[in-house]
N, C-alpha and C positions, 0 to 999 in steps of 0.2 A: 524718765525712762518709759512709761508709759506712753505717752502721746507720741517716742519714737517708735513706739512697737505697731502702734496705729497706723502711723504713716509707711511702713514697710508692708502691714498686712494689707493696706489700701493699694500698692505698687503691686504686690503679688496678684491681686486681683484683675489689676487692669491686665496683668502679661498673661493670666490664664484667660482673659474674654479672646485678648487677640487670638492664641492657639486655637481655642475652642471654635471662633473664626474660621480659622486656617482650615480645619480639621472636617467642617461642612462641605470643603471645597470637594467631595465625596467623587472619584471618576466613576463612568459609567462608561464599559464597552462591549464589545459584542465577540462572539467567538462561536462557528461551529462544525461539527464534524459529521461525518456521513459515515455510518457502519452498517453492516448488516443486519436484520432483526436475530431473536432467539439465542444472542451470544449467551455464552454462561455467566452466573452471579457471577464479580468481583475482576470478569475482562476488563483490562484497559482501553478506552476507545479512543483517547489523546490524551497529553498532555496539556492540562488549562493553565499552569503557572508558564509555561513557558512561555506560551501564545500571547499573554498578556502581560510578561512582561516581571512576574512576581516572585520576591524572595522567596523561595521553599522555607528558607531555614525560620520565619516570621509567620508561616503559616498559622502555625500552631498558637502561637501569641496573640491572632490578630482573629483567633477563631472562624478558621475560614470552613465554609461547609453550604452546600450546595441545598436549596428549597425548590420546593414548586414553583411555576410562578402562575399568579394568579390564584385557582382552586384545583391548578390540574394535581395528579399525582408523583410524585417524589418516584423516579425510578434510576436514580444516578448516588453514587457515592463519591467525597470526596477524599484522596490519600495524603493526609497532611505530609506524610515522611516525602514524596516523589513529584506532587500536585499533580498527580493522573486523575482522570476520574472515571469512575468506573461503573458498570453496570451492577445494580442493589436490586432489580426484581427484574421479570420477566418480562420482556418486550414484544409483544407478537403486533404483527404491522397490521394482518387483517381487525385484527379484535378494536386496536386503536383506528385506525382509519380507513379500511374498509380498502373501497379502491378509489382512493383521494389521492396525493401526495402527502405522505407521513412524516410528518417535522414537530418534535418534542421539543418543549421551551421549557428550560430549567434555568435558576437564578445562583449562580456565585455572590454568595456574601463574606463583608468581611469587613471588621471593627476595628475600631481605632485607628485609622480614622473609618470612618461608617462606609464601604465602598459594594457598590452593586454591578454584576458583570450577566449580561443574558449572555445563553447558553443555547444553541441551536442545532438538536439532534436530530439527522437526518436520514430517518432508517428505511434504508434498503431491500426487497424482497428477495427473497431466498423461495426455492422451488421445493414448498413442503407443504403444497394442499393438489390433491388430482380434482381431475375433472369430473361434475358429480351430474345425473341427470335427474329431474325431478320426479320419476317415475322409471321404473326398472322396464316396464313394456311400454310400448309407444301404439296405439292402435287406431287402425285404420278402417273402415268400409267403403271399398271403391268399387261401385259398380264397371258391371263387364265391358259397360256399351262407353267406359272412358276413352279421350281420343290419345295419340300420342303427344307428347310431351305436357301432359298434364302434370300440377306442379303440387306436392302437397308438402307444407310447412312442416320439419320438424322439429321437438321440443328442443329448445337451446342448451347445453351444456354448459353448469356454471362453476367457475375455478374461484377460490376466492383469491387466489392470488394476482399479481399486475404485469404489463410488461409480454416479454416470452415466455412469464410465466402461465401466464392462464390459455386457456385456450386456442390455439392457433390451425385446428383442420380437424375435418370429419374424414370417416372412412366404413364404408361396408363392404360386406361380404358379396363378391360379385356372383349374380345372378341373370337371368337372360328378360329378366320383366323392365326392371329397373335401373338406374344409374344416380348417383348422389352430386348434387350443388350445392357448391360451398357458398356464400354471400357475406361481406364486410358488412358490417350496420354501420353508417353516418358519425355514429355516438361512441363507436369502440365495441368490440366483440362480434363473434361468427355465430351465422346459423347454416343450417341447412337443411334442403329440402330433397324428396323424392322426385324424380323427373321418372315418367311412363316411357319408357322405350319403344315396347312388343306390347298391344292389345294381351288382357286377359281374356280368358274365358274358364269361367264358371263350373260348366261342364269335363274339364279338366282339372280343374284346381279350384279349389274353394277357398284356401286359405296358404301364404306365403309369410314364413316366419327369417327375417333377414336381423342377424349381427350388425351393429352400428355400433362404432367404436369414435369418442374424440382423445385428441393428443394435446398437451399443451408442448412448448416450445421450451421446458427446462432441461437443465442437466443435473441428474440423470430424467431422462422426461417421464412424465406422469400421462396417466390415462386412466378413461372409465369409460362402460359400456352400459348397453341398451337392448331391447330387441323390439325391432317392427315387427308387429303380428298385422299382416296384410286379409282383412276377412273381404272374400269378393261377393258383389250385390249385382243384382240390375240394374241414378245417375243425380249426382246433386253437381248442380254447373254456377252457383252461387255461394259465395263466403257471406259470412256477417261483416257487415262497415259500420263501426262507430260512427255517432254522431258527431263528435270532436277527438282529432287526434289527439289533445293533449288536456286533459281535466285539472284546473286550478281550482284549491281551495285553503281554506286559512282559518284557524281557532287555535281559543287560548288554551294555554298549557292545564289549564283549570278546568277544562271543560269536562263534566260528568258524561260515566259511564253511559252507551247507548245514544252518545249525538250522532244523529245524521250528520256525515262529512260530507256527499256528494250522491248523487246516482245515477252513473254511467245506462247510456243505453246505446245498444247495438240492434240492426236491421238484417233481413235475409228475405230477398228477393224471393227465395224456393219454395213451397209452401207445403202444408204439413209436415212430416218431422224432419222433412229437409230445412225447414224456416225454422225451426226451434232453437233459440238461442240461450245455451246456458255460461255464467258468468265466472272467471277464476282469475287468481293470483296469475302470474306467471311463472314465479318459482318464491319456495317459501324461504324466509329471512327474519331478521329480526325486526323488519317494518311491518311483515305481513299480523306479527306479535299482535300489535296494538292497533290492529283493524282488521275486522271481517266483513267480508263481502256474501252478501245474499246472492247464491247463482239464478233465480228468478229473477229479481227485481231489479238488480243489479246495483243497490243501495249497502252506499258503503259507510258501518258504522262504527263508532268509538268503542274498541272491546280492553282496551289498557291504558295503562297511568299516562302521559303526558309529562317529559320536565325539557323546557329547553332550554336550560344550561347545560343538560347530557345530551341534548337530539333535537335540534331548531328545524330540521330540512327532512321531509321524506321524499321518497320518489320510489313509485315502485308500478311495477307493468301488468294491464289487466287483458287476459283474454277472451273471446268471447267467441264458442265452437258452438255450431251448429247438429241437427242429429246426428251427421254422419261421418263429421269432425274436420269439415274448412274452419278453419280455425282464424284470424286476424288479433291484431293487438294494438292497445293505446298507452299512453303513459299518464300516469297522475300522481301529480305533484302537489302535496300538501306542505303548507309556513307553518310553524307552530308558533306563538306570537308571545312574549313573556308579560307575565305577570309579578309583581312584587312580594312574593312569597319567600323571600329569602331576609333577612335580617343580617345587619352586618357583624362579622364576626371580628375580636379585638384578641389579639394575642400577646405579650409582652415578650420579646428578641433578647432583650440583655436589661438585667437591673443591678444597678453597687446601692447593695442596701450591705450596713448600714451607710447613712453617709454622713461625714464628721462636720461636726455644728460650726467650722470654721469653713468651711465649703462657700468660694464665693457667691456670691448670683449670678448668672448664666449660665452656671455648672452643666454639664449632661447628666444627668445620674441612671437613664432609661432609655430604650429602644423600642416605640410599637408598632405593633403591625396591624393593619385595617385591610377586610376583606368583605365584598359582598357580591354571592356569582350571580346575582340579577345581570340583568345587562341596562345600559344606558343610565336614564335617570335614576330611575330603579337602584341600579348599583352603584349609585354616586352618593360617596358618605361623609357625614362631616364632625366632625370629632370635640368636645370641648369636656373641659375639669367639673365638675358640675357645683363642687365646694369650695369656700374661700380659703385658699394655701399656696403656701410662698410655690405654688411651680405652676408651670405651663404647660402646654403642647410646641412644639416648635416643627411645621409642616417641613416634613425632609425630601429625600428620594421616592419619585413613585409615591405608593401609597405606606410609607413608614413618616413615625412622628420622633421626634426625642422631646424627652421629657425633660427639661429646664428646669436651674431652680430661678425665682424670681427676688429674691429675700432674702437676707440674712437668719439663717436658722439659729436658734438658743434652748439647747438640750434642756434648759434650765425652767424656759418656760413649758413648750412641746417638745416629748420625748420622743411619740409615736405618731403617724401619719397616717389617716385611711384615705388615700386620694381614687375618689369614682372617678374612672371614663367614662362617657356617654356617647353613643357612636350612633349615629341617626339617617336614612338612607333619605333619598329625594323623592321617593315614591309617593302613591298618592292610592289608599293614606302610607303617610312615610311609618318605615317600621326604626324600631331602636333598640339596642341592648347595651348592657353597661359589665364594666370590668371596675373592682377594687383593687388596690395595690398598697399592700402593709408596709410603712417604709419608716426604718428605723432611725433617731438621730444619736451619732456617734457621741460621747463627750470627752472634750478637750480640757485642760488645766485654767481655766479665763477666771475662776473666782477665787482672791486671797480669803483665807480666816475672817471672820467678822465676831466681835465680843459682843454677847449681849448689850453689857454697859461700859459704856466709856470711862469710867474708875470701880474701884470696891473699897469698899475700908473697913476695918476690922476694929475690934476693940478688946 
């Protein structure tokens, strides 16, 4: 009776290796959807059970629910009862992506069998930032002896929104001196400039304070205003010219406070305080944050933290106006270069603790998860048991592992299980961190009665 019970538990094992086979064969697909930002918590932005295909009524069993993917952040929920999913926090398109193309990658998981589905949200801008100027007055000194259609640069208007959302036309207050040009930039976005119609004179007007209004192209449309204060002089006939139109440079994410990035310099033909060239932003943002620029020198230095896993690319526009305010601009472009300062993070998905001492080998008992927001080798991690015990790692989807058993467990000899992970990045030097996982063994009925002694006898 015995040695039949063996050979059945031996058959049941082979049928659960194949399932658990079967069960890796894990699909992965793709789904996404385009909505507009700012919707409210708990909107439906689609239906993901449908798209792909999946029992509603199984959700719930098979623990389906929506992650990050990667280190980004979790801004989706998922509705076991309907498989919609829906928006869980706040989504604002400028905050997340600025004026890029905003596409949120969120991961559908789901167990038994182990299945991973990306998620591609695609959010749309909505007309809910105006048009802002960097300065509420705009000021000018143009001497009298200016000729007609002299052209002077005005500060740009910036929307942070994209599209017809942001900025699409300037407009002033019509006056008998002046007339306003509009100009496309090459790159995307308008400026515009003052054109001289009618010679001033001095002698009559010393100073011309003109309304300058921009519009953007939303509904309902947005705008924001300015005023030229026009102060009249007797003639600067030269702008400053940068030395290069476009300034590259590159440091690591590491790099302490007060490094020289670069140091732009610009020229002016005019001399005395027509030649005087001092140096600025073009308009302030969160790039301008973490670098100051000396208006002398033109030396542009490290004044904030660095991480590029949140901000690998800047670019931002430097101008550089002379005494009387010809103005000209260049762009500069800094890499931020990664460094291995991130350690890979181990998190455990699913564990059946306890698990029963009759538990084949090959079992799955555990789900993990391996993350590290370095980038490249950096972020490439490799995972092993660090102690001798019946289980393994079994490299799954992406970067998730299942946990294996390898062994026949016996409650009788090990009860309890401290199995470390050690998770170890490629860096150089490589970083590591480690996860324990308490795992219980169930016990089953496998040992009859045993008598001390093999007879007694009394007297």
């Amino acid at each position: 009776e015995k040695t039949k019970r063996k050979m059945e538990n031996k058959a049941c094992s082979a049928l659960g290796m194949i399932t658990f086979l079967g069960m890796l064969q894990a699909a992965v697909g793709d789904v996404s959807f385009s909505f507009p930002e700012e919707m409210k918590r708990g909107s439906a932005i689609g239906n993901v059970a449908k798209d792909l295909g999946l029992e509603v009524g199984k959700l719930a069993a098979r623990k389906a629910r929506i992650e990050a993917d990667g280190n980004g952040k979790r801004y989706c929920d998922f509705n076991l009862s309907t498989g919609d999913i829906v928006v869980a926090d706040r989504i604002d398109r400028e905050g997340l992506c600025g004026k890029k193309t905003c596409v949120l990658t969120q991961e559908l998981v789901l167990e038994d069998p182990l299945e991973l589905h990306r998620i591609s949200l695609h959010v749309q801008d909505v007309n809910d930032n105006s048009p802002q100027f960097k300065k509420n007055t705009i000021k000018f000194e143009i001497r009298e002896s200016a000729m007609k259609d002299s052209r002077y640069r005005l500060d740009e208007a910036h929307d942070a929104d994209v599209g017809m959302n942001a900025v699409q036309g300037y407009s002033i207050e019509n006056n008998e001196h002046f007339r306003l040009n509009v100009i496309s930039k090459s790159g995307g976005g308008k400026f515009s400039e003052l054109v001289l119609v009618k010679e001033l004179d001095r002698e009559q007007m010393q100073t011309l304070k003109i309304p300058l209004v921009a519009k953007d192209g939303g509904t309902p449309q947005r705008s924001g205003s300015a005023v030229i204060h026009v102060t009249v002089l007797d003639a600067n006939d030269n702008a400053p010219v940068f030395s290069e139109a476009v300034y590259k440079a590159s440091l690591p994410e590491n790099s302490p406070l007060d490094t020289i990035v670069v140091k732009v310099s610009a020229t002016d033909a005019d001399e005395g305080v027509n030649g005087e060239v001092t140096y600025d932003f073009d308009h302030f943002s969160d790039e301008n944050n973490a670098f100051s620029l000396d208006a002398m020198s033109g030396e542009v230095k490290l004044t904030g933290t660095l991480d590029y896993e949140e901000k690998p690319f800047y670019e931002m526009q430097i101008t550089a106006k002379d005494g009387l305010g010809l103005v000209s601009s260049s762009t500069l472009m800094i890499d931020v270069t990664d460094v291995n300062d991130n350690a890979p993070m181990t998190s455990i998905k699913s564990l059946k603790n306890p698990v029963s001492e009759n538990t084949p080998p090959g079992t799955e008992v555990g789900i993990i998860n391996v993350q590290d927001r370095d980038s490249e080798k950096n972020g490439q991690v490799r995972c092993s048991i660090q102690q001798n015990v019946p289980f393994k790692l079994v490299p799954s989807i992406k970067n998730y592992y299942s946990l294996v058993t390898t062994g026949q467990l016996d409650r009788e000899l090990v009860s309890d299980y401290n199995i470390t992970i050690a998770a170890t990045d490629e860096g150089s030097p490589p970083l590591t961190s480690s996860k324990t996982i308490q795992l219980s063994v169930a016990d089953i009925n496998d040992n009859p009665p045993v008598f001390e002694e093999q007879s007694y006898s009394a007297y």
